[in-house]
Structure formats: C-alpha cells, structure tokens
C-alpha positions as CSV (number, residue, x, y, z in Angstrom):
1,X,0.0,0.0,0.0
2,X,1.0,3.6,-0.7
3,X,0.3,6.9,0.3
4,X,1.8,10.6,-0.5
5,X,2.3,13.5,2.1
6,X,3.2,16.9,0.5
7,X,6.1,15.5,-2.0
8,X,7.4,12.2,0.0
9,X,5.8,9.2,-1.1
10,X,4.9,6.1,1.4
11,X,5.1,2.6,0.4
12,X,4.2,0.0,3.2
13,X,4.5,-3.9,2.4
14,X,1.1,-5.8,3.5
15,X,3.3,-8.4,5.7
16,X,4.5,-5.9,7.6
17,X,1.1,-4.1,8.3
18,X,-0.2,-7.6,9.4
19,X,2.6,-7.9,11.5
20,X,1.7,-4.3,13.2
21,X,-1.6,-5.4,13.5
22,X,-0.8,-8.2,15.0
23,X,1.8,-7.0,17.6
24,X,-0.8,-4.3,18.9
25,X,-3.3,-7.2,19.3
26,X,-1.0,-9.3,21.3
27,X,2.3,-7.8,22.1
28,X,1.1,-7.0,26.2
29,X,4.9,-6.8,26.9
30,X,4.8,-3.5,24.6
31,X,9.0,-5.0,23.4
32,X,8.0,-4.9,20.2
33,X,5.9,-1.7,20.0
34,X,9.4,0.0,21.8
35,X,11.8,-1.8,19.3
36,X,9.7,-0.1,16.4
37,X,9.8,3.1,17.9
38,X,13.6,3.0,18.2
39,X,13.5,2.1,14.6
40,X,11.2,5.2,13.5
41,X,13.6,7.4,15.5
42,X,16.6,6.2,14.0
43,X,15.2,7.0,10.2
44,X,13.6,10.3,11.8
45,X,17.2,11.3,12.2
46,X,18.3,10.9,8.7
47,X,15.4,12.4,7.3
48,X,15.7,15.3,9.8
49,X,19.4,15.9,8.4
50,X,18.6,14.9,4.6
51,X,16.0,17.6,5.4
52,X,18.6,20.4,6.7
53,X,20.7,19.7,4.0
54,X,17.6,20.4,1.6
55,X,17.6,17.2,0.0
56,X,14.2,15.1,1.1
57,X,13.9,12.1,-0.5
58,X,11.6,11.3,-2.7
59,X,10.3,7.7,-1.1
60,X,10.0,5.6,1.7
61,X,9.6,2.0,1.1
62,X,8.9,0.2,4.8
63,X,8.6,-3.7,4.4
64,X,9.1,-6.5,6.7
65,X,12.6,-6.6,7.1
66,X,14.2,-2.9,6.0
67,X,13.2,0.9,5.8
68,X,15.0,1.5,2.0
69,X,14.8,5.9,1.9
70,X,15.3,6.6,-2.0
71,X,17.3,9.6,-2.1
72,X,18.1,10.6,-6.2
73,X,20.1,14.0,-4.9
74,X,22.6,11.5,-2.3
75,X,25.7,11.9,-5.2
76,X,25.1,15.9,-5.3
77,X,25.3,16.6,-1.7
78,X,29.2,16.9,0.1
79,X,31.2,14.3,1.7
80,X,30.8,15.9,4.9
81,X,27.1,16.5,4.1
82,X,26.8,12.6,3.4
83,X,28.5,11.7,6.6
84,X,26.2,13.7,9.0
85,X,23.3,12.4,7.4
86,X,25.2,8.5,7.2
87,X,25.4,9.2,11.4
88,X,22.3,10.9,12.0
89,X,20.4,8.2,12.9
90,X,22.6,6.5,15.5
91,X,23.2,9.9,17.0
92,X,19.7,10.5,18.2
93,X,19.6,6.6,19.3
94,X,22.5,7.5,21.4
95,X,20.8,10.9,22.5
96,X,17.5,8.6,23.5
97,X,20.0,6.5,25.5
98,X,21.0,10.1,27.6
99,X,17.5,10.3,28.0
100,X,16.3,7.6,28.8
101,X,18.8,7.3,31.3
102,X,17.9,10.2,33.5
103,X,14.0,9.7,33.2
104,X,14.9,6.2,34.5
105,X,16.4,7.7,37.9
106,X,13.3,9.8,37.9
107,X,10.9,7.7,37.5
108,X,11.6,4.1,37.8
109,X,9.7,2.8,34.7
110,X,10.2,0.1,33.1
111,X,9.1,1.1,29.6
112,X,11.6,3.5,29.5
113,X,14.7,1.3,30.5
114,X,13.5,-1.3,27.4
115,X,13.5,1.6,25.2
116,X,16.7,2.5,26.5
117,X,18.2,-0.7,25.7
118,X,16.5,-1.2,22.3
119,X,18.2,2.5,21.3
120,X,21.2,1.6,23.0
121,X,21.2,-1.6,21.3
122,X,20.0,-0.6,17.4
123,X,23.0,2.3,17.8
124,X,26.0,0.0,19.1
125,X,24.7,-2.1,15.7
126,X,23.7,0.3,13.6
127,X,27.5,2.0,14.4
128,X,29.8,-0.8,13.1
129,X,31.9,-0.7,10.4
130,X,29.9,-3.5,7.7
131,X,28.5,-2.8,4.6
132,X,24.8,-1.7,4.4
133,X,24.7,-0.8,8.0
134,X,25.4,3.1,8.8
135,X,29.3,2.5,10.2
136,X,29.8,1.0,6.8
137,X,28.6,3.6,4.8
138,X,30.5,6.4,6.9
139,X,33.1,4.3,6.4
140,X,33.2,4.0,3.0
141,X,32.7,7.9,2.8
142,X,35.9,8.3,4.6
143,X,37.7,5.7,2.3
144,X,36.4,7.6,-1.0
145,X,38.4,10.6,0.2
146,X,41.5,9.3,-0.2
147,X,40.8,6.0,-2.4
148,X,39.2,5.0,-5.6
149,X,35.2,4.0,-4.8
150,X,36.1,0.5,-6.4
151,X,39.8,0.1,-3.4
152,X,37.2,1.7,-0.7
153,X,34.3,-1.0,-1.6
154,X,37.2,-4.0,-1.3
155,X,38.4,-2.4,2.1
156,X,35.5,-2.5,3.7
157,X,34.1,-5.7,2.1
158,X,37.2,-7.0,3.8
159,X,37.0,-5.5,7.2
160,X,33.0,-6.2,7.0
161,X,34.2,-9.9,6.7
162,X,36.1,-9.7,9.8
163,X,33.5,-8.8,11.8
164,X,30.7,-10.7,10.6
165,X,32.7,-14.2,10.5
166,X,33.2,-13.9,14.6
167,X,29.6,-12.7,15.0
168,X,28.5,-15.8,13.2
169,X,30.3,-18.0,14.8
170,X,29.5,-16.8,18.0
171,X,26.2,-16.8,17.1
172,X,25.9,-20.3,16.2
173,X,27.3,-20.7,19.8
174,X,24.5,-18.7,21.5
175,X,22.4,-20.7,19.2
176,X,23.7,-24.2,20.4
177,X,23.3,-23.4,24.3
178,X,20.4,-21.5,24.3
179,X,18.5,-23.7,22.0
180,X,16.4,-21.3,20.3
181,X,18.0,-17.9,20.4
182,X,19.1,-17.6,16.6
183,X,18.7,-13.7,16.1
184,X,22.3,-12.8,16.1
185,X,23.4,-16.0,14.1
186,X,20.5,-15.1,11.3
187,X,21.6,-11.4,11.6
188,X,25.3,-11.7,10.7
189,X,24.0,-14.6,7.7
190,X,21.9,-12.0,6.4
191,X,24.6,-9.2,6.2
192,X,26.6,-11.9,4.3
193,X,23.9,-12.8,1.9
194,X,23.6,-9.0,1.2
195,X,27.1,-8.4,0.7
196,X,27.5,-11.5,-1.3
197,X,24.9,-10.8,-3.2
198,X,25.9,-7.2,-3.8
199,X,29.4,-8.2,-5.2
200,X,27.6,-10.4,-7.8
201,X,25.5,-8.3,-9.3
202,X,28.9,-5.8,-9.5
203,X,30.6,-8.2,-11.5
C-alpha cells in the first residue's frame, strides 16, 4: 500500500502491516511496540538531516525486514554533508540512551529502560563498520576521500568480513546453548547474503 504526504511518497509492504496489526493485538509486553519506535527514531534522524541539507527524499519504502529511503540527490550533496546524514540516525539513538537514562532515575519505569536498551542496542549495531549498516557507509565515505570508490568498496568488504565471520560464529554458539536464540546467528547470515549478493551483481 501507498500513500503521499506533501512531496514524499509512502510505500508500506502488506506483511508488515499484518505484523503491526498483530503485535498491537497481542504484544502485552509493549517490546515490540518499543523496538519499532527505536526504529522510527533512527530514520527520523536521517530524514531530519537529509532535510537540513535540503535534500528530502523522494520515497520511503517500509517492508518486513528494511526501511529502503530513495534519495536521487545522495551523489550531489558533500562528503561531509553525506556523513552527518550517514550518522544521524545513530546519533539520536545515542541521544535517547541520555535520556532515557535520566528519566529512569526519575521515575523508575520500566518502559523506558526497554527503550533505552532497544536505542542503546539498534546504535551500538547500527554504528559498526559492515557494509549496508550506517558505520559502513560512513566508512566507505571516509575511504572515497583518499581511495578510488572500487579500493574503498574491497576495504570494507574485507573489514565487513572480519567482523561478521566472529559474530556468526558466536552466534551459532548462543544458538547451540540457548537452544532457540538464533537472532544474532541469522543477523550476521543475512549481512553476508547482502554483501554477497551485492558483489555479484557488480561483477
């Protein structure tokens, strides 16, 4: 389904608006609900800076598993432009963290420390250096200014590698003791497929 507001255009997948409807029918512990929210604040942030920088996108496409902002002006704007924007998000997770923190020690809720972790959480992630995750791209910005895009894109493939191969591995392990926790196993598999998949279609 899709929608416009002024000049940004809305695209929502069905799944994932039978998901929402679903989670606010019977997601009592509101974790869900708080993890979303995180979510929506992290892309609030790059759209607040795309918007500062005077370069809105022109859609939003929200489906089950990624928010996908179509920005057609991203190769006019400034490295340093790009970069604040690349960060934004994680920088008002991290600012949530803050706080969260001091309305916890005011009030005692626990609401508020879950969506302190979940922002805590989404920026620590959202912050390392693999492709397709924001410490990648800023990354991969930095590279560009002294390398060629195709040397910067190897680099980081590489370093993306290193990372992901230990979180895999130890996520098989959390997997094998815990029986059924296999989120950060099927998280570092999936940022493999993408990069895999990604080189592929370059060649």
């Amino acid at each position: 389904m899709s929608f416009k507001f002024r000049h940004l255009c809305m695209e929502i997948s069905f799944p994932l608006v039978a998901l929402m409807t679903a989670v606010i029918i019977f997601d009592t512990s509101m974790s869900v609900m708080i993890c979303f929210a995180s979510v929506i604040a992290h892309e609030t942030g790059h759209l607040l800076a795309m918007k500062h920088f005077g370069s809105y996108p022109q859609k939003i496409k929200l489906t089950l598993f990624d928010i996908a902002i179509i920005d057609c002006k991203k190769t006019t704007r400034s490295n340093k432009a790009e970069l604040i924007i690349t960060l934004a998000g994680v920088t008002v997770n991290f600012i949530l963290v803050i706080i969260s923190y001091f309305l916890i020690n005011i009030f005692q809720n626990p609401y508020i420390e879950m969506f302190l972790d979940t922002n805590f959480t989404l920026g620590l992630f959202n912050i390392l250096p693999i492709d397709s995750l924001d410490g990648g791209q800023a990354l991969f910005i930095l590279l560009s200014m002294k390398f060629s895009p195709f040397t910067s894109m190897k680099i980081l493939d590489i370093i993306s590698f290193m990372i992901l191969i230990p979180v895999a591995v130890m996520g098989f392990l959390v997997l094998l003791q815990s029986k059924y926790n296999f989120t950060l196993l099927l998280t570092a598999l999936y940022l493999i497929a993408i990069i895999l998949l990604k080189n592929r279609k370059s060649l």
